[in-house]
C-alpha positions in Angstrom: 155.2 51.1 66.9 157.4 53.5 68.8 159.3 53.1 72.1 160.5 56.9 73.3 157.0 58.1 74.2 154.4 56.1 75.6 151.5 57.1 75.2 149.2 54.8 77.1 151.3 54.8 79.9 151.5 59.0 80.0 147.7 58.9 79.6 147.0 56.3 82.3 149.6 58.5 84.7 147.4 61.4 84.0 144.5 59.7 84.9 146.1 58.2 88.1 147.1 61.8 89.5 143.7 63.6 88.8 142.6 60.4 90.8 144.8 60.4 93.7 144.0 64.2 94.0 140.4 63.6 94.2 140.9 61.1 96.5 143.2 63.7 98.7 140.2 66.3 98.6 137.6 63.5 99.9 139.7 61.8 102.7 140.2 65.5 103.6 136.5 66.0 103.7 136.1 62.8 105.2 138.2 63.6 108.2 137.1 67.3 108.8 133.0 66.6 108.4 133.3 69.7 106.1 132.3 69.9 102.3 134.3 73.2 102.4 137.5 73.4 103.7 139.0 76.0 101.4 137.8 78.8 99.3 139.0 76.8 95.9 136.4 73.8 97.0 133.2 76.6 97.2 133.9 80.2 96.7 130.4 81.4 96.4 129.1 78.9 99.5 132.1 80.1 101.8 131.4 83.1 101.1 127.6 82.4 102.0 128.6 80.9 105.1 131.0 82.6 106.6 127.8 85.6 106.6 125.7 83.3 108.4 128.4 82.5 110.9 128.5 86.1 111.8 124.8 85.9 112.1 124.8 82.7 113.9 127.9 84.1 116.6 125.7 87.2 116.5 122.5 85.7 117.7 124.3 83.4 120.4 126.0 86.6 121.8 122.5 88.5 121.9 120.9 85.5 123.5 123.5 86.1 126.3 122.8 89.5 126.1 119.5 89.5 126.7 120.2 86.7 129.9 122.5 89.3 131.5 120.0 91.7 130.9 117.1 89.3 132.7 119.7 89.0 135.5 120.4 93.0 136.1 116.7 93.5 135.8 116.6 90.7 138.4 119.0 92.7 140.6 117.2 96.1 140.5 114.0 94.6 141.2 115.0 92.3 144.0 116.5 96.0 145.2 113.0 97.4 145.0 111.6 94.4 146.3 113.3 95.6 149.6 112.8 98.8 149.1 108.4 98.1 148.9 108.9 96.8 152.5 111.0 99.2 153.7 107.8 102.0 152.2 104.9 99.6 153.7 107.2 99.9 156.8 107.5 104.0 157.0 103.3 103.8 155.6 102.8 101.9 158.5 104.6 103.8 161.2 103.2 107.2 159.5 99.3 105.8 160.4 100.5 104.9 163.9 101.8 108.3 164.0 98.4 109.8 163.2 96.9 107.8 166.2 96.3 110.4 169.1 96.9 107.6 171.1 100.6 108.4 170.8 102.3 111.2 173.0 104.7 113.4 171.3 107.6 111.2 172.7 106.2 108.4 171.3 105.6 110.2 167.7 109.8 111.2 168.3 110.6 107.8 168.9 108.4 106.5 165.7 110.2 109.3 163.3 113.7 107.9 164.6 112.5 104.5 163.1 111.7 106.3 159.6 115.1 108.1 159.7 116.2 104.9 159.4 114.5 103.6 157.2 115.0 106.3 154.7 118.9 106.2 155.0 118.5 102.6 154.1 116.5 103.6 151.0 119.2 105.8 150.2 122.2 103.1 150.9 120.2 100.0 148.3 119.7 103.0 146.0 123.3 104.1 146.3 125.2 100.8 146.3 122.7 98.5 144.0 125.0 97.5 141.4 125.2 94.7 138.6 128.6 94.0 137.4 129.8 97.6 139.3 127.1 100.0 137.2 124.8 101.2 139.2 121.1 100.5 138.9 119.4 102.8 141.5 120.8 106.2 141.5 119.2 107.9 138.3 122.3 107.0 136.2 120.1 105.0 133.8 117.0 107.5 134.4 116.7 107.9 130.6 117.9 110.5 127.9 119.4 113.7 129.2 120.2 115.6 126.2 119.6 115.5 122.7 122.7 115.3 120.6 122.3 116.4 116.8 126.0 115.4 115.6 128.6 113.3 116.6 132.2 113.0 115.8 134.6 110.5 116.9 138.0 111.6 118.9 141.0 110.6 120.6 143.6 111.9 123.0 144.4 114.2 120.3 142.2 115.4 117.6 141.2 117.8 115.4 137.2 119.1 113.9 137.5 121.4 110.9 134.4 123.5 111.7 132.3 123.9 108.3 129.7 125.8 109.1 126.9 126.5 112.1 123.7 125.0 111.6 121.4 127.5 113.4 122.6 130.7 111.6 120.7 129.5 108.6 117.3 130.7 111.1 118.7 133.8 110.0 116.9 133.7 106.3 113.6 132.6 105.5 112.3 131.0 102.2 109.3 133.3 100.8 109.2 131.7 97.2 109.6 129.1 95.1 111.4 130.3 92.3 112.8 133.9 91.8 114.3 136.0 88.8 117.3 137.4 91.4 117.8 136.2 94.8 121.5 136.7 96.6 123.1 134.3 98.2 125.2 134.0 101.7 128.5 131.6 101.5 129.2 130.3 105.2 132.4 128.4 104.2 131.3 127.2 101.2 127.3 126.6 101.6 125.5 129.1 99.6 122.4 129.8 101.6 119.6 132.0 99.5 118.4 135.1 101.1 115.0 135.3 99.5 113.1 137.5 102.4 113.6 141.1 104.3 115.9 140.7 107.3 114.6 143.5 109.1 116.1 142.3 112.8 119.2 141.1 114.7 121.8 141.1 117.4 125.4 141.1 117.5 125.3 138.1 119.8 123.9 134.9 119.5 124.1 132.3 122.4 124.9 128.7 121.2 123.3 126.9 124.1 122.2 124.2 121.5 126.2 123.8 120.4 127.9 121.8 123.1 130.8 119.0 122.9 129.6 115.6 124.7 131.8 112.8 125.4 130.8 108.8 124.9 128.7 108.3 128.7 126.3 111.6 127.0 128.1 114.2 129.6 128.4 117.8 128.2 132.3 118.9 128.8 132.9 121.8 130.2 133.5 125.1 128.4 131.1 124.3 125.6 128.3 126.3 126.5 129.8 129.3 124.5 128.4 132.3 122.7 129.1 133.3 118.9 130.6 137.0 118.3 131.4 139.2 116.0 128.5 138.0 113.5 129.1 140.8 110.2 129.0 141.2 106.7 130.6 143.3 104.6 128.2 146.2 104.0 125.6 144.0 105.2 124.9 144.8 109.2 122.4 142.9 111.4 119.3 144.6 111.8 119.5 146.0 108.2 117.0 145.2 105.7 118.1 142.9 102.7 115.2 143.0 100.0 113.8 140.2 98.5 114.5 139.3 94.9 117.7 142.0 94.7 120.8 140.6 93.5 123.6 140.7 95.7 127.5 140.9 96.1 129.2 138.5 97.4 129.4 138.6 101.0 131.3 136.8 103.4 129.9 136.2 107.1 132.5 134.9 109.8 131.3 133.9 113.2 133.8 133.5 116.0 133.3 131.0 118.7 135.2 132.0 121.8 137.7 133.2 119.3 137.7 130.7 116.9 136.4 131.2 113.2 134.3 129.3 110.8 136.7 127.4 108.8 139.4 126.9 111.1 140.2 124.0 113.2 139.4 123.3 117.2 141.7 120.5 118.7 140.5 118.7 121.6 142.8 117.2 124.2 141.3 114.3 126.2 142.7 112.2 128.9 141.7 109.0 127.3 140.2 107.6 124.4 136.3 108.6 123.5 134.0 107.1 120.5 131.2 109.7 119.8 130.2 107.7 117.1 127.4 106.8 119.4 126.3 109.0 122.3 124.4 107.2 124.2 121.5 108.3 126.6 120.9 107.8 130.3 119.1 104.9 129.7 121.0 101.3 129.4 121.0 99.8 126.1 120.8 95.9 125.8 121.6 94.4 122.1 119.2 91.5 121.4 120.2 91.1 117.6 123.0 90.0 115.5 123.1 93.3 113.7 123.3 97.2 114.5 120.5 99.2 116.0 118.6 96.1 117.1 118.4 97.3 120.8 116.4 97.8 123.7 116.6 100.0 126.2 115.8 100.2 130.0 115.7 103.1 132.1 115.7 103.0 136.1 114.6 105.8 137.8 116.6 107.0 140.7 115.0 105.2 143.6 116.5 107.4 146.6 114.6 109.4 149.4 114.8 112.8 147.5 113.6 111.3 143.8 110.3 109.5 145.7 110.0 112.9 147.9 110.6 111.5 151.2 113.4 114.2 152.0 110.9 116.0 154.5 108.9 113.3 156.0 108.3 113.8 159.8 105.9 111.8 161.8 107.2 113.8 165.0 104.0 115.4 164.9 100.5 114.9 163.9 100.0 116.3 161.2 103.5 115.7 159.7 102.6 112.0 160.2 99.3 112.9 158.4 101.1 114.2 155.4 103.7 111.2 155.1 101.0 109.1 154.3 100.3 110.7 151.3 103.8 111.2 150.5 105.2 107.7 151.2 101.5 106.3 149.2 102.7 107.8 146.5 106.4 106.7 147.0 104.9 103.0 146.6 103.2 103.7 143.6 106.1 105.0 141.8 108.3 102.0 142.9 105.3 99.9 141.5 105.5 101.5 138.5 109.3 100.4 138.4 108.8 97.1 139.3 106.1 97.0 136.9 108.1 98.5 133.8 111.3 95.9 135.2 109.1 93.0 134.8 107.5 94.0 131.3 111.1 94.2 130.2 112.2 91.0 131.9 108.8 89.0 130.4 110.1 90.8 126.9 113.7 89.9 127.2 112.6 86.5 127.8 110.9 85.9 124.9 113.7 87.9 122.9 115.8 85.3 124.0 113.7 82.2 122.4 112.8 83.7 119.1 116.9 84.8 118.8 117.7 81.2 119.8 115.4 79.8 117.1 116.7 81.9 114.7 120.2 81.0 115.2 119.0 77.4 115.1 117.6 77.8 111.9 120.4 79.7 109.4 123.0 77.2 112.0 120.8 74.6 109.5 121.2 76.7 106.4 124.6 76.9 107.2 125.1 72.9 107.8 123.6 72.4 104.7 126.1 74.6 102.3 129.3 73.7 104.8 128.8 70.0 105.8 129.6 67.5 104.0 127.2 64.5 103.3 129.1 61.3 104.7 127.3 58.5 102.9 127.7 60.1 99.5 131.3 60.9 100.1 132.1 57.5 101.3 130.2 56.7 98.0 132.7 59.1 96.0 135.4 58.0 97.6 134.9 54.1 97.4 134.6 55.2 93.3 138.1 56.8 93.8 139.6 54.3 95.2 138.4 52.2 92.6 139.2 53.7 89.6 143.0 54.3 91.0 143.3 50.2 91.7 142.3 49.8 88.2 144.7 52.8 87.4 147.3 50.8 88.9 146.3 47.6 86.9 146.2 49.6 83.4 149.8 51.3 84.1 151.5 48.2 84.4 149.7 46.8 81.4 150.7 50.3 79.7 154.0 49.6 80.7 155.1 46.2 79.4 153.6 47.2 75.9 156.7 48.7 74.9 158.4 45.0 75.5 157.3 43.7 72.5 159.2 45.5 70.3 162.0 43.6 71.3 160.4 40.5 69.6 160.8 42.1 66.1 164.8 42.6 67.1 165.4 38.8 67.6 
């Protein structure tokens, strides 16, 4: 029997203070709803979740999205909705026109109606707006330009220039394999020369190398031309045969006095992300993740895009004409209302399969990240339990060592 350590008492402690910080963890899970409050209580399922909560946030902000796209949609069309009446308007003074009825004062007095008309065509197309981007002046038409490669800049940046795509046109592949073939290095690239090059000019025009910014605007100055194109003992319009080995030979191409391999810094006035040129047409993004997009594109809806510029009912056989003209004015505002409201009907049903998907991994994500209040109430009634009887069994553990004191009497 010993009295410095005991034993049962240090055991029973132990016990009591794995207890008391279970029952910490499941009053904490108690109080937050949460099965995982930290990474320590479920590093895998936090991990898990916190991926589905991007998705979830995600989804919401697309189902918003695609509502403020169903409301600019709503915007341009209600636009064109006026604008229909306004055409069925000028249609309908145009077939008065024709009417020999009328006197030419009367045909003067009908066109000053039209020139109305069409300069308030021209003012919904020009100031129809949704949340200040314009919806009716061709900015949203669709794609201008194709754009090959993009960079991303700043106020201040520099583009190491490795190498022109297009002067590989230059050599054409007549063979799989060959015992001796030559090769051009254009800053590192060795492009085979495995065919005659029996033609060429000193200058080639780099129409299809331009510098756009983020809105899918060419800047200015980019439309240059390369010089200078030479090799060393190698001149265009030469012949190069097929199959002969080669010297090394080095190429350089100057663009408006700049070389392959050197560096072009741009200066901007503010901030631009090339990452992602866009096109004319507006871009709505009705998923959680990149490149789930749809796009919408608005024609310009203003007297000289519907070819209304020139109509004149002043006479006859102007009036005769603007029928046609304005008939076919309606049908391509149709055609925009139409495409709107395909878009709209779309969007909408975008917006209740994006919903439902959200609902559903906001269920996954319940399940791994809530916790189950009946069986934790269950776990913690068993916690509490076992630290009363802790309690009990400590003070018992305690008064052991008392009995020694018998054998000292």
């Amino acid at each position: 029997m010993i009295i410095n350590h005991n034993m049962q008492a240090i055991n029973t402690q132990r016990s009591m203070s794995v207890t008391s910080s279970m029952q910490a963890k499941s009053i904490e899970k108690l109080s937050s709803g949460m099965r995982i409050n930290r990474a320590g209580d479920d590093a895998a399922g936090l991990a898990i979740s916190e991926k589905m909560r991007g998705q979830i946030r995600g989804l919401n902000q697309a189902s918003r999205n695609a509502q403020d796209g169903i409301s600019l949609i709503q915007t341009a069309e209600g636009a064109l909705a006026e604008t229909h009446n306004i055409l069925q308007r000028m249609r309908e003074l145009s077939v008065q026109a024709t009417n020999d009825t009328n006197t030419d004062s009367d045909r003067r007095e009908l066109q000053g109606e039209v020139k109305q008309l069409k300069l308030e065509i021209d003012r919904i197309g020009n100031t129809t707006e949704f949340n200040t981007k314009k919806l009716l002046e061709g900015s949203a038409a669709g794609p201008r330009e194709k754009v090959d490669g993009v960079v991303q800049i700043n106020n201040n940046s520099s583009l190491q220039i490795s190498g022109l795509k297009d002067l590989q046109d230059m050599f054409k592949d007549i063979g799989e394999n060959q015992a001796a073939s030559s090769g051009v290095k254009i800053n590192g690239a060795v492009i085979l020369v495995r065919e005659k090059l029996t033609s060429g000019s000193s200058n080639y025009t780099a129409s299809d190398f331009a510098i756009y910014d983020n809105a899918g605007n060419r800047l200015a100055g980019t439309n240059t031309t390369f010089l200078n194109i030479s090799a060393s003992g190698i001149k265009l319009g030469s012949s190069v045969a097929a199959g002969t080995a080669a010297q090394s030979k080095q190429i350089s191409a100057s663009l408006s006095g700049m070389k392959v391999g050197e560096t072009i810094t741009f200066v901007f006035g503010k901030n631009e992300d090339a990452k992602k040129v866009l096109s004319g047409s507006m871009m709505f993004q009705i998923g959680a993740n990149a490149g789930q997009t749809t796009f919408a594109a608005i024609n310009d809806m203003r007297t000289k895009s519907l070819d209304l510029s020139g109509v004149d009912i002043s006479t006859k056989w102007g009036a005769a004409v603007a029928i046609e003209r304005i008939q076919q004015a309606i049908e391509k505002v149709s055609s925009q209302r139409s495409l709107l409201g395909a878009l709209q009907n779309r969007l909408e049903y975008t917006i209740r399969n994006v919903d439902t998907a959200a609902e559903n991994i906001q269920a996954s994500e319940s399940r791994i990240r809530d916790v189950d209040m009946a069986k934790e109430m269950m776990n913690y009634t068993r916690l509490n339990i076992l630290q009363q009887a802790a309690n009990s069994m400590l003070a018992q553990a305690n008064q052991a060592p008392q009995s020694v004191l018998s054998l000292l009497r």
